[in-house]
VMD Tcl script that draws the C-alpha trace (Angstrom):
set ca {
  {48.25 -29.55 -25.55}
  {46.85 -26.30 -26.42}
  {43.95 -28.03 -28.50}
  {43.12 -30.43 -26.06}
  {42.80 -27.72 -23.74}
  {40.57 -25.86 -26.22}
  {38.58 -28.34 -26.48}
  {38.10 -29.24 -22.64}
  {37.32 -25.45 -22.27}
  {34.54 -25.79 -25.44}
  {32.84 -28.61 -24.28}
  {32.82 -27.47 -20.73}
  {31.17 -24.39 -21.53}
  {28.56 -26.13 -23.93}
  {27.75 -28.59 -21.64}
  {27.03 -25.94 -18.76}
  {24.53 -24.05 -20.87}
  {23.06 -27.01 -22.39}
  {22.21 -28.06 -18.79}
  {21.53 -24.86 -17.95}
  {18.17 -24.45 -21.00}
  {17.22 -28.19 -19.40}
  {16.72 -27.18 -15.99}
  {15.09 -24.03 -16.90}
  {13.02 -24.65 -19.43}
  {9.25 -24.10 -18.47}
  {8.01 -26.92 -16.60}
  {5.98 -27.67 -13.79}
  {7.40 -27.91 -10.42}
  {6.68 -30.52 -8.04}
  {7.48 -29.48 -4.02}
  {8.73 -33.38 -3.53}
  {11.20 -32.58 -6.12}
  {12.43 -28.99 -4.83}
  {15.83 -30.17 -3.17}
  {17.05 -31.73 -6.19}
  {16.12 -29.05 -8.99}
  {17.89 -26.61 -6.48}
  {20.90 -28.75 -6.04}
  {20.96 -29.26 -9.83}
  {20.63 -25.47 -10.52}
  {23.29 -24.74 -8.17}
  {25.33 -27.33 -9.99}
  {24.58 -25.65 -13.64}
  {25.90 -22.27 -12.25}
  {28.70 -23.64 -11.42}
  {29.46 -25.65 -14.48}
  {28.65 -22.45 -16.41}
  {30.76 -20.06 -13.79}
  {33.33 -22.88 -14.34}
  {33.41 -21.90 -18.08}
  {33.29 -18.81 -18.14}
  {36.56 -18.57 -15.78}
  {38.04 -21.01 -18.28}
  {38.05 -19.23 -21.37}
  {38.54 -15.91 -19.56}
  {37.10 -12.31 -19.99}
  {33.59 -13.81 -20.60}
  {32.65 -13.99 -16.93}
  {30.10 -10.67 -17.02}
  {28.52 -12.43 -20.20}
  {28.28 -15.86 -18.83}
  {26.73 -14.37 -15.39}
  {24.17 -12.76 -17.76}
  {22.95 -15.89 -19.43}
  {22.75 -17.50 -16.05}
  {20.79 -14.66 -14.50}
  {18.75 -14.78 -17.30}
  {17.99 -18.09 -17.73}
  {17.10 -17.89 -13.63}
  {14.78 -15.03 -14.60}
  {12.87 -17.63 -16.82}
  {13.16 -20.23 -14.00}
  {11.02 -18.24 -11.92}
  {8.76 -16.82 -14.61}
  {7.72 -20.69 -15.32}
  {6.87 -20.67 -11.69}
  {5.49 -17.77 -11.22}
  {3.90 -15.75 -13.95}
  {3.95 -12.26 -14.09}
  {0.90 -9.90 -14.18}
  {2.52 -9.24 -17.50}
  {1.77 -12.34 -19.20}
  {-1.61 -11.97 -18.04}
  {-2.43 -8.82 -19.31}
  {-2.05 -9.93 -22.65}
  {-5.64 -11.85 -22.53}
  {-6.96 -9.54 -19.76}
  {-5.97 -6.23 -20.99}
  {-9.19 -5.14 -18.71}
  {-8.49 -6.34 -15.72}
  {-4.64 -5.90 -15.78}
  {-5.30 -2.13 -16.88}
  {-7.05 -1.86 -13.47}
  {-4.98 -3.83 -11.13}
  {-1.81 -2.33 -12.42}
  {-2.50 1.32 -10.63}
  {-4.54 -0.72 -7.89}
  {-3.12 -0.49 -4.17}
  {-2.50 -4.25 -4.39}
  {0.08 -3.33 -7.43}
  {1.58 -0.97 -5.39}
  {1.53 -3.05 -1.83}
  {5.50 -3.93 -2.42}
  {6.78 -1.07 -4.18}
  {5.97 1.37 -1.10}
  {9.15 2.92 0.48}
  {7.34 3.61 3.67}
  {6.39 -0.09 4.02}
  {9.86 -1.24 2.99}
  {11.83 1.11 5.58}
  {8.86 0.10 8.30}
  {9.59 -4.00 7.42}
  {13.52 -3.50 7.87}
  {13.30 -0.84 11.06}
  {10.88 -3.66 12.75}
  {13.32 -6.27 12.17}
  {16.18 -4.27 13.38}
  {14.65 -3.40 16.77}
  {13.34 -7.15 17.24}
  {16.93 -8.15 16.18}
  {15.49 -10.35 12.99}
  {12.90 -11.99 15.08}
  {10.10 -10.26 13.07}
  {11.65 -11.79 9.88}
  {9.16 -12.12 6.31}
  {5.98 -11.56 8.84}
  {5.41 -8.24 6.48}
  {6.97 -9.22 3.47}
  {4.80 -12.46 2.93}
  {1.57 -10.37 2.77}
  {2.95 -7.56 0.55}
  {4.92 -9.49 -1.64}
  {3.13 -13.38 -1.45}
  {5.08 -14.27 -4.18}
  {8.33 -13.13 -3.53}
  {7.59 -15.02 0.00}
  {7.22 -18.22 -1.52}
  {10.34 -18.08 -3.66}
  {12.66 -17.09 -0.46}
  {13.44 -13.66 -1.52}
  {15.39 -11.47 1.28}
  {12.68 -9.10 2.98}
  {15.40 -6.49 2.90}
  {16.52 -6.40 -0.52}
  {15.68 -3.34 -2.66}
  {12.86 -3.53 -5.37}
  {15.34 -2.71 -8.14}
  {17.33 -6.43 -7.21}
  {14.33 -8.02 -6.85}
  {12.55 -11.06 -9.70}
  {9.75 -8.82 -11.62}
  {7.17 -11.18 -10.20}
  {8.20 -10.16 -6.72}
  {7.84 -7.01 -6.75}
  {4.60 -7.35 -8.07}
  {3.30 -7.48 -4.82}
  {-0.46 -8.72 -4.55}
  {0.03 -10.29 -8.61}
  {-2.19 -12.63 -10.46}
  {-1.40 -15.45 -9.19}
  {-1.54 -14.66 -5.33}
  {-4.95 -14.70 -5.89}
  {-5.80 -17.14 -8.62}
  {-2.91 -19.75 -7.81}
  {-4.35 -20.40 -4.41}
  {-5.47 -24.06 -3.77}
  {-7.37 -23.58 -0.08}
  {-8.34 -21.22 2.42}
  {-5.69 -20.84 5.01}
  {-8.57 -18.39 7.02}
  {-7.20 -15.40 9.47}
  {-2.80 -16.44 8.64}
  {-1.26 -13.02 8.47}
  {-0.44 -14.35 4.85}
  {1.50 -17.00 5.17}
  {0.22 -18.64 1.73}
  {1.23 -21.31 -0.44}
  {0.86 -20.63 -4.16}
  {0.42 -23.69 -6.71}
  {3.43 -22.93 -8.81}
  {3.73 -23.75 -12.76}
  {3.67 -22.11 -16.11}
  {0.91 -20.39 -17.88}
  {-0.48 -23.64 -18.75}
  {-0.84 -24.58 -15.21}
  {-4.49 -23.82 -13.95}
  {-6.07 -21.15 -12.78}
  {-8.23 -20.64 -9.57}
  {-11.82 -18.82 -9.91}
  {-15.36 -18.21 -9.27}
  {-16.91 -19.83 -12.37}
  {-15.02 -23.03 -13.52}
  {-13.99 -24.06 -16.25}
  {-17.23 -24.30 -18.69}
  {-16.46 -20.77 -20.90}
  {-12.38 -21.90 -20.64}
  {-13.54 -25.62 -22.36}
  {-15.68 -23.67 -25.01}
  {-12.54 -21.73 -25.58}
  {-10.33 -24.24 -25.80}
  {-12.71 -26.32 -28.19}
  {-13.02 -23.29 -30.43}
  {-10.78 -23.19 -33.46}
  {-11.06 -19.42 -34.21}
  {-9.69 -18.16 -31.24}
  {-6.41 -20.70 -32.01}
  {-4.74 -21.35 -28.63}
  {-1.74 -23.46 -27.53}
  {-1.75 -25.98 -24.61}
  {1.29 -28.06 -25.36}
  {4.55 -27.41 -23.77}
  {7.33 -26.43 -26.60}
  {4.86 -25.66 -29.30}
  {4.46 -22.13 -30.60}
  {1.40 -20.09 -30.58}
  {-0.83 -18.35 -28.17}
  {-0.47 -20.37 -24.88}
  {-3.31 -20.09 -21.80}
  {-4.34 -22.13 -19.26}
  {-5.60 -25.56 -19.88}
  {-8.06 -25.81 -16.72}
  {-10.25 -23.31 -14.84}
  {-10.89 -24.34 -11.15}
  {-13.61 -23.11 -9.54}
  {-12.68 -21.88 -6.18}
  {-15.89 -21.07 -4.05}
  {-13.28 -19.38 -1.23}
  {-12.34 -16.60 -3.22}
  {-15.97 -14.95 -3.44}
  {-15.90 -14.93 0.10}
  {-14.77 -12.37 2.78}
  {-12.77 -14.92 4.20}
  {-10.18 -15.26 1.29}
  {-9.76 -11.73 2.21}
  {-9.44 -11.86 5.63}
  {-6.08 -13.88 4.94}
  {-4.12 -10.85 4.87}
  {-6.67 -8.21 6.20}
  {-6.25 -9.29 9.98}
  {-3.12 -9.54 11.29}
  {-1.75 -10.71 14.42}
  {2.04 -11.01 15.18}
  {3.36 -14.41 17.20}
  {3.18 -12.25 20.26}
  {-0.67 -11.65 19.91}
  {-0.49 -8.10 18.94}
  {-3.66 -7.69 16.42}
  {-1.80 -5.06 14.12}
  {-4.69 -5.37 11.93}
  {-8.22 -6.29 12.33}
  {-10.17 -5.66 9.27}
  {-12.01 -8.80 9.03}
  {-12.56 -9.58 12.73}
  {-14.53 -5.96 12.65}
  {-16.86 -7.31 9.41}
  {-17.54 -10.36 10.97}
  {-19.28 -8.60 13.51}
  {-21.01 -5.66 11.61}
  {-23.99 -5.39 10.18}
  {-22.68 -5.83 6.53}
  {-21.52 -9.70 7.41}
  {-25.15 -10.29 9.28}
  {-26.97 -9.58 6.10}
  {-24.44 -11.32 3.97}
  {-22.44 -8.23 2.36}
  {-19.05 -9.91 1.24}
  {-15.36 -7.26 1.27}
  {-15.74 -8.02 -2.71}
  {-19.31 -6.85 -3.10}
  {-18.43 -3.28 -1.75}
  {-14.46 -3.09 -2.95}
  {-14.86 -5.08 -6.18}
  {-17.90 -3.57 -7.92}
  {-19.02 -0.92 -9.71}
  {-18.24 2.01 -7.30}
  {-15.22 1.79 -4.79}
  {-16.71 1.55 -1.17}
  {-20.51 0.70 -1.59}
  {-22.44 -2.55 -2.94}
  {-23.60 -1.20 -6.11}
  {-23.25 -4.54 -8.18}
  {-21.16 -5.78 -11.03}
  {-19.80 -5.02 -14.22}
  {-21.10 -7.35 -17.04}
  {-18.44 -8.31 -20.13}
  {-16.24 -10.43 -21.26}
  {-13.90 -12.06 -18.98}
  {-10.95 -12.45 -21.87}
  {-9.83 -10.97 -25.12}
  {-8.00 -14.08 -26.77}
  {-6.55 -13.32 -30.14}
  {-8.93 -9.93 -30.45}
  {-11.79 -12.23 -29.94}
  {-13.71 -11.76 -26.88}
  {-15.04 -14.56 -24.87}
  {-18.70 -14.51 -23.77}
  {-20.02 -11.94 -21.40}
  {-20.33 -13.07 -17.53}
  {-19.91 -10.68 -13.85}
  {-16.73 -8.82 -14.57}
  {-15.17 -7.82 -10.91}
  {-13.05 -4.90 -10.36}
  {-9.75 -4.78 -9.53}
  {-8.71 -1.19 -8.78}
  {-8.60 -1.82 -5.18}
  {-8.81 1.93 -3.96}
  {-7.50 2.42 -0.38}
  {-6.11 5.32 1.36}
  {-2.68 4.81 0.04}
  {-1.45 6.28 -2.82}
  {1.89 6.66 -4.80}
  {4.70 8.38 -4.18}
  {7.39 6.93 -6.38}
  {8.48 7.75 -9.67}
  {5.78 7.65 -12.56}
  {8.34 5.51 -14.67}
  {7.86 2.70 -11.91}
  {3.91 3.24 -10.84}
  {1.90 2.33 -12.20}
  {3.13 -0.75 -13.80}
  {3.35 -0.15 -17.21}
  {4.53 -2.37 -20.30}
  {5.80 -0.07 -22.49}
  {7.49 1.85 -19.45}
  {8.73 -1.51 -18.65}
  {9.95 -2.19 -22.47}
  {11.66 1.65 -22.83}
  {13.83 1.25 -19.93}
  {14.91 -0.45 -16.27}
  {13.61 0.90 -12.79}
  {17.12 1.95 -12.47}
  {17.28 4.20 -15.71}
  {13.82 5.35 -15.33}
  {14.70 7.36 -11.86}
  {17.40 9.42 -13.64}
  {14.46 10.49 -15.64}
  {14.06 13.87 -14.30}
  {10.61 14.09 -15.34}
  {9.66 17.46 -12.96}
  {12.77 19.36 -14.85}
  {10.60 18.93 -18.12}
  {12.09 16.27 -19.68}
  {11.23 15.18 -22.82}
  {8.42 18.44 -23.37}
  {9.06 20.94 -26.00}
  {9.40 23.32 -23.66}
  {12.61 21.85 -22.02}
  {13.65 20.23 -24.85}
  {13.98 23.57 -27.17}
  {16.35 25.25 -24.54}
  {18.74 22.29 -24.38}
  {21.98 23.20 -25.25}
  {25.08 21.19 -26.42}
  {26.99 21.42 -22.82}
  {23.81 19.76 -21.06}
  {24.82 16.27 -20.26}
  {22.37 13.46 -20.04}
  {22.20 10.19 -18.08}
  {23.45 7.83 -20.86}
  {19.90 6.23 -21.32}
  {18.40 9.82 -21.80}
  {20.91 11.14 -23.94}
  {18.51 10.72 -26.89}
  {16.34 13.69 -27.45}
  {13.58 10.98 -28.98}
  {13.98 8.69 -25.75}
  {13.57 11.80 -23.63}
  {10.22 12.15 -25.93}
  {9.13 8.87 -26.13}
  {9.39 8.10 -21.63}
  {7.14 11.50 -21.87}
  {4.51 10.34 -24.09}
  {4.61 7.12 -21.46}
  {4.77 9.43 -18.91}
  {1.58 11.68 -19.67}
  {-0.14 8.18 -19.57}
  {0.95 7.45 -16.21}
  {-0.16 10.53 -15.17}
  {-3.60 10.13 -16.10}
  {-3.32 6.72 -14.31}
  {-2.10 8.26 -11.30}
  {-5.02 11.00 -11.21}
  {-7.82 8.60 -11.57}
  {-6.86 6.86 -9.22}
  {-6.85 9.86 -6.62}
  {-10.19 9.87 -7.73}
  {-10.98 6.73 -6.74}
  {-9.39 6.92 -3.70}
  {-11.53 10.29 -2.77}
  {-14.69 8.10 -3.73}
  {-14.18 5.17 -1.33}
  {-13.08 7.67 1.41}
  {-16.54 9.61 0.83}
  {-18.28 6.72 1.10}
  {-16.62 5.85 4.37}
  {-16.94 9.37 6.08}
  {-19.02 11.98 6.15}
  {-19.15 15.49 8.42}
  {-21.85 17.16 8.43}
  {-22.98 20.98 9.00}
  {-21.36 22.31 12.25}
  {-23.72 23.28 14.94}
  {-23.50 26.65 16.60}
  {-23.50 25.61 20.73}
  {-22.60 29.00 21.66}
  {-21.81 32.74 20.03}
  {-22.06 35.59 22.43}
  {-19.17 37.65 24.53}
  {-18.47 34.70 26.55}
  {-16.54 32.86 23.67}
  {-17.08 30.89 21.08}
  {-18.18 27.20 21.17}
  {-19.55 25.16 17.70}
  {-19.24 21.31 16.98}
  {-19.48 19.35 13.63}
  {-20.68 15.64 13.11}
  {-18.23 12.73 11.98}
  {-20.23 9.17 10.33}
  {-19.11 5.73 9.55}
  {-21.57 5.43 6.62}
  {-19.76 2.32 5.79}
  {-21.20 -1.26 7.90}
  {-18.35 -2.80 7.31}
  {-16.18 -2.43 9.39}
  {-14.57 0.48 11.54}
  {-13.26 4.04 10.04}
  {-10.19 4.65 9.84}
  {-9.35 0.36 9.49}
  {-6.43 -1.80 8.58}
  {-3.59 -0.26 10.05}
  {-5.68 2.20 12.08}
  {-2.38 3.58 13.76}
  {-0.95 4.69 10.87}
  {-4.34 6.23 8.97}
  {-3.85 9.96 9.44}
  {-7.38 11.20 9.95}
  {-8.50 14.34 11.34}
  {-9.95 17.98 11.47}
  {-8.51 20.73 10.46}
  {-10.21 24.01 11.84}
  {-9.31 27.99 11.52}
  {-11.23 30.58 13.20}
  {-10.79 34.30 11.64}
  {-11.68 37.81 12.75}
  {-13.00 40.32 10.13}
  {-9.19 41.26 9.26}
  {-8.36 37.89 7.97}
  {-6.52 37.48 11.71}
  {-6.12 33.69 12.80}
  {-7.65 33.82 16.36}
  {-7.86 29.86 16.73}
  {-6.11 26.75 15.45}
  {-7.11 23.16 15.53}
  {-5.31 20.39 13.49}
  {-2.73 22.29 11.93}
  {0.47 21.05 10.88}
  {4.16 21.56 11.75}
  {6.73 22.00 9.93}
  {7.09 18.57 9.71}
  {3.41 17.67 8.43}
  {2.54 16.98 11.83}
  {-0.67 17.38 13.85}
  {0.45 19.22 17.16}
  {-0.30 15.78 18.98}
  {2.45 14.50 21.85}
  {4.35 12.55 18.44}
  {5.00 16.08 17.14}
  {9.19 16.13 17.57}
  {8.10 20.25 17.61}
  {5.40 19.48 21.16}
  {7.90 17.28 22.08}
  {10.75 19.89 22.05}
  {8.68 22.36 23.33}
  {8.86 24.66 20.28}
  {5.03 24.34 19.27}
  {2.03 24.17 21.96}
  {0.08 20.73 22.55}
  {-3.46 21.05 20.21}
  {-6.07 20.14 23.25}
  {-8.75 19.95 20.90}
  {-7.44 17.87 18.40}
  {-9.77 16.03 16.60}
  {-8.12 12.54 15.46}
  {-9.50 9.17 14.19}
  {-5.60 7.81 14.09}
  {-5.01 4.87 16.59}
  {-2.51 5.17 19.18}
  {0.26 2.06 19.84}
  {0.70 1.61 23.60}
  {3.31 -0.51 25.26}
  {3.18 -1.86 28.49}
  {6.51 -0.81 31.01}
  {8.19 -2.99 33.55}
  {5.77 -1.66 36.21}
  {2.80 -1.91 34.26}
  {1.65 1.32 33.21}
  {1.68 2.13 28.94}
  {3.06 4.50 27.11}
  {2.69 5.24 23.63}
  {5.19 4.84 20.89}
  {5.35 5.46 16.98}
  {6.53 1.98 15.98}
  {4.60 -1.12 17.58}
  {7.76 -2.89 19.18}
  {8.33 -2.83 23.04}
  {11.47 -2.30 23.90}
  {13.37 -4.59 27.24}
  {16.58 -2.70 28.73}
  {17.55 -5.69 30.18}
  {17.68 -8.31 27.54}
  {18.38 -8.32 23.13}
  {14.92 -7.46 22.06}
  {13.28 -10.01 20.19}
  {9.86 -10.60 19.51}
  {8.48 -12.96 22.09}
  {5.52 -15.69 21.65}
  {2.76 -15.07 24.03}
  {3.15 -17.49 27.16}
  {-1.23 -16.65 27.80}
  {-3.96 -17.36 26.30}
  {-5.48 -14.67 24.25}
  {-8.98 -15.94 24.06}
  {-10.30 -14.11 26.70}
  {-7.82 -11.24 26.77}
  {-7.91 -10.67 22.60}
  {-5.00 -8.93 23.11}
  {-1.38 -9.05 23.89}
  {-0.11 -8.63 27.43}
  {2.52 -6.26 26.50}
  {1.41 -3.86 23.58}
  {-1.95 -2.41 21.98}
  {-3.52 -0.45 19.88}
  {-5.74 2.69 21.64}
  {-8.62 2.92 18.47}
  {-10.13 5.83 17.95}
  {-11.90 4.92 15.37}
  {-15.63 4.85 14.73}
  {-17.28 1.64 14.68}
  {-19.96 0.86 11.60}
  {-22.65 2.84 10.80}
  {-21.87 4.94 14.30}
  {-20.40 8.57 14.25}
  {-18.15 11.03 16.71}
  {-18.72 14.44 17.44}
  {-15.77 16.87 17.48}
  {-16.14 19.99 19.77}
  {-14.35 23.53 19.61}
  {-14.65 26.05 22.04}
  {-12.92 29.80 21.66}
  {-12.25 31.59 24.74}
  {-13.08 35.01 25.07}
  {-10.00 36.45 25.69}
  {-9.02 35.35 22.02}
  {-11.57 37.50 20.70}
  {-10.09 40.47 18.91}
  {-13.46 42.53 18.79}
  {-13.31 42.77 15.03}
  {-15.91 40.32 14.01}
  {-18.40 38.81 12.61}
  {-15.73 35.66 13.31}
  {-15.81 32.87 10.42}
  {-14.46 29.48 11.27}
  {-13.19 27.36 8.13}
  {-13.48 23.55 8.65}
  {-11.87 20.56 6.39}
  {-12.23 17.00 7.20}
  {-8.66 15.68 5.87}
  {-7.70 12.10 5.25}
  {-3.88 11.21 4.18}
  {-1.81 8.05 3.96}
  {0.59 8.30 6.99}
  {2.04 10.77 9.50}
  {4.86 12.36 9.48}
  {6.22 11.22 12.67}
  {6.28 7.78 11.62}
  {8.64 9.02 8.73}
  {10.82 10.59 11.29}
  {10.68 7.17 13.19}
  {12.16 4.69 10.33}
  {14.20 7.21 8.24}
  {17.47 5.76 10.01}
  {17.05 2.69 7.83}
  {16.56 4.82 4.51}
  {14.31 4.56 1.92}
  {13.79 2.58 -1.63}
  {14.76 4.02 -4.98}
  {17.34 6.65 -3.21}
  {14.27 8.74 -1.83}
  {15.42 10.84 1.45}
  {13.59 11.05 4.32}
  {12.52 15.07 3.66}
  {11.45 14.01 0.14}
  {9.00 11.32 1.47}
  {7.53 12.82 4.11}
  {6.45 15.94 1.70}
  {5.11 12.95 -1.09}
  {3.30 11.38 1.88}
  {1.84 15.40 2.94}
  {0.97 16.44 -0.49}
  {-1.10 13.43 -1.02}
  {-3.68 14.53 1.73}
  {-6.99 14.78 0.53}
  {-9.16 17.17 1.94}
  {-12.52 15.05 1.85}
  {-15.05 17.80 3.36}
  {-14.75 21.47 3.96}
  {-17.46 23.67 5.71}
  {-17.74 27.54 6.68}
  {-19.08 28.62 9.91}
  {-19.90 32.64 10.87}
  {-20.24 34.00 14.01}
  {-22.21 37.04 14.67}
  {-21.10 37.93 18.05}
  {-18.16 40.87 17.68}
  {-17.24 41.96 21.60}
  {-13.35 41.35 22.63}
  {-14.85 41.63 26.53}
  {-14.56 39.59 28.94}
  {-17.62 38.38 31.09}
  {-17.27 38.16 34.49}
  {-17.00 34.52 35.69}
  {-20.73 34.59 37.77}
  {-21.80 35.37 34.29}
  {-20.06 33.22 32.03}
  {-21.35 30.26 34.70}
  {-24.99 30.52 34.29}
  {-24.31 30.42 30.45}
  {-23.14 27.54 30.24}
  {-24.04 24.13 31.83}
  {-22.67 23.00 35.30}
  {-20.24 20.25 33.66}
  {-19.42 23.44 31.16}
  {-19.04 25.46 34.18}
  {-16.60 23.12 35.93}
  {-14.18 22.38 33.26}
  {-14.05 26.68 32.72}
  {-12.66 27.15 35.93}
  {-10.05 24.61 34.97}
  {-9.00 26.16 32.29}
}
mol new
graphics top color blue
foreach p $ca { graphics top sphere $p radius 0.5 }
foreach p [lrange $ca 0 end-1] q [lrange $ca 1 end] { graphics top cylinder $p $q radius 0.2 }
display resetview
């Protein structure tokens, strides 16, 4: 009895793995025959679960192999950026610290997805997730799932393959994309074809693989050239969004196709994929591959750094993607990496003491050393890409010299220039309602004495706008002045009239909220009936002018006055930190500790110094002050 049930137990458990390496061995996937790999899957988990609960005590080693073995699944399906790198160490170098590498990975984006779908009770389901994680999408991954649970491809976010495993143009779809899946064998989409991929191929030095099961140096067998993705169209698949209920979150695209850049025939990729982030300033020449150490022959070389105005603000260890980083340790071990503490530097490292405990991955003083020497790497990553990000900012905005309009006892009045240089499309763009843009001015008596503010923060990392919780409470004044390219959202209430909001999501009293499809027709309208977006931003090639005036009873007497100006660009407000921090954030960040990430990643893009000679603390009588100023001047003074 007791052998026969050995045996049963055995054979059970052989069988289930056997099955198992069968189903999951890399092969390509046809969608007709979807249904009945899943079912089959399902039914080698089981078989293998089965086993495990057999011979007992093996059931955490057993749901290893099968999570494993699913890991490989998927990885025959969808390769990772990875597997790329190895034969395009160039462009994987760039794309790895790119803001398409980072599009998933962002807390702020993560807690935005979920807090959308809780206050449109689910109805806003994968609309976000499909365009930051394409991939992840098209294997049915939970939108709400944390990064650390989620297949490495996934959280990838714009990968490889969401680019070059695209078989058509789906045009303006908010991302809903269908990617070709199959091994590394499987081909490739492109500009070029195939003809330097069949000279590879035919070439015996550079020894390459392109049979299933046999070892060597796989790639893919076929390069297909795919005119669509040379175009500003295969970008505008993501870069203009529009919900169900014809909100237009994003309209990136819809403004090219109408500036000047798309009337002369400047494509997205000639001014975000060359040379220098922002401007057409041509391509890189080189080779395209590096198979074996042997390079392939020079052609246009594309970048992929993708600068934007977003930027990092997750642990090193996890941004940019790195393979060693990825090889020393999980995302989970890598954030009890305390890497600000010193970790890992001789400095730290010669003070530890015996009674110091360690996370158990860190307990080894040459680990500690070795995530360091990765770390240092990632820091140099991290800082050129600020760089990058300050140059295609520059080249989208520029302020010029402030103008003196007035500087005599009657006050103070100056204003300062603000260009598009870009003909693009609009500044700020994309998600204009989240771009924090603005101007951040000081004016100073001779003592140092702050005698006017403009675009200063609150405590929170606020501008003093009517989203400030501080304006809002009362505890901080309203900035009149305020100088902001940042859209506002507007919703439309039961009678009509808008007000505006920090998340984009009207909100019924009298019904669940859901997100409902538009009952109108939006061609004439462009917009939805119930919600909008108030731009502020400047159209191509156009510019702004932001104006200051000082009243005289601020003057102190003390002067000459100097007035410090800095044009400022960051990520995101504050505010809509505050907004979404009930669903918390990614990787165990809190709420405090993203918001001050998000505020210490402002860049400060222009900074100018004014001086006024004027030094009188007097005030001039109102007949006076009138006839300095111009009647429209005149008529807002008495107002004030």
């Amino acid at each position: 009895m007791n052998h026969y049930y050995c045996g049963k137990k055995n054979s059970l458990k052989v069988f289930g793995i056997v099955l198992f390496l069968a189903l999951f061995s890399p092969c390509v996937v046809n969608a007709s025959d979807e249904m009945v790999k899943e079912e089959k899957k399902e039914m080698a988990i089981k078989l293998v679960g089965d086993a495990a609960k057999v011979e007992g005590g093996s059931e955490d080693s057993e749901a290893t192999a099968a999570a494993e073995h699913k890991s490989l699944f998927i990885e025959s399906r969808y390769p990772s950026a990875t597997t790329c790198a190895t034969c395009h160490p160039k462009h994987f170098e760039e794309w790895s610290k790119s803001q398409h590498a980072y599009a998933q990975l962002s807390p702020v984006y993560l807690s935005f997805s979920s807090f959308t779908n809780e206050i449109t009770s689910g109805t806003n389901g994968d609309f976000c997730f499909r365009c930051h994680s394409p991939v992840g999408a098209n294997m049915g991954e939970s939108p709400f799932i944390s990064n650390l649970d989620r297949h490495p491809s996934s959280r990838e976010g714009i990968t490889c393959i969401t680019c070059h495993r695209l078989t058509q143009n789906y045009n303006k779809r908010s991302g809903r994309l269908s990617i070709r899946q199959g091994d590394l064998l499987e081909p490739v989409y492109g500009p070029t074809g195939s003809g330097e991929l069949d000279r590879v191929l035919e070439d015996d030095d550079y020894r390459v693989v392109t049979e299933k099961g046999k070892p060597g140096r796989k790639i893919h067998t076929k390069a297909i050239k795919f005119a669509t993705i040379s175009g500003s169209t295969f970008c505008g698949q993501c870069h203009d969004v529009t919900l169900l209920n014809g909100f237009r979150l994003e309209e990136a695209f819809s403004e090219y196709r109408m500036s000047p850049a798309a009337a002369k025939g400047t494509t997205c990729q000639d001014c975000h994929m060359g040379k220098v982030q922002g401007i057409p300033s041509g391509y890189e020449h080189g080779p395209a591959a590096v198979i074996g150490g042997k390079e392939t022959e020079p052609r246009k070389l594309t970048s992929h750094l993708f600068a934007g105005p977003d930027y990092s603000i997750i642990h090193p260890g996890l941004f940019p993607f790195n393979v060693e980083a990825q090889e020393l340790a999980t995302m989970r071990e890598w954030l009890t990496f305390d890497h600000e503490a010193g970790w890992g530097t001789d400095d730290f490292e010669d003070k530890v003491t015996e009674e110091m405990k360690f996370p158990p991955r860190w307990e080894s003083v040459d680990d500690r050393y070795d995530a360091r020497e990765i770390l240092n790497v990632q820091f140099e990553r991290l800082d050129f890409m600020e760089g990058k990000r300050r140059e295609v900012l520059t080249n989208g905005y520029k302020m010029g010299k402030p103008v003196i309009v007035q500087d005599d006892k009657g006050g103070l009045r100056f204003k300062v220039k603000v260009d598009n240089l870009t003909d693009g499309h609009n500044t700020p763009t994309g998600f204009a309602a989240e771009r924090q843009v603005f101007i951040q001015v000081t004016v100073t008596d001779s003592t140092g004495k702050a005698i006017f503010k403009s675009g200063d923060l609150d405590p929170n990392g606020d501008v003093r706008d009517h989203e400030s919780a501080y304006v809002h409470n009362g505890e901080l004044p309203l900035d009149p002045q305020l100088f902001d390219l940042r859209g506002r959202v507007l919703v439309t209430n039961s009678r009509g009239g808008e007000r505006e909001v920090v998340i984009p999501v009207p909100y019924p009293i009298t019904t669940i909220p859901f997100l409902r499809p538009t009952t109108r027709s939006l061609i004439l309208t462009g917009e939805s009936p119930v919600e909008r977006i108030n731009r502020r931003s400047i159209a191509p090639l156009d510019h702004k002018w932001a104006e200051y005036s000082v009243d005289s009873d601020l003057l102190t007497g003390k002067g000459p006055y100097k007035a410090k100006i800095d044009f400022i660009a960051g990520m995101a407000p504050a505010n809509l930190i505050g907004a979404i921090k009930g669903q918390g954030f990614d990787y165990a960040m809190s709420a405090r500790e993203v918001a001050d990430k998000v505020a210490a990643g402002y860049q400060v893009l222009y900074s100018e110094e004014l001086t006024f000679k004027t030094d009188a603390n007097k005030k001039v009588a109102g007949i006076e002050k009138v006839a300095q100023t111009s009647f429209l001047d005149a008529i807002a003074n008495i107002f004030r």
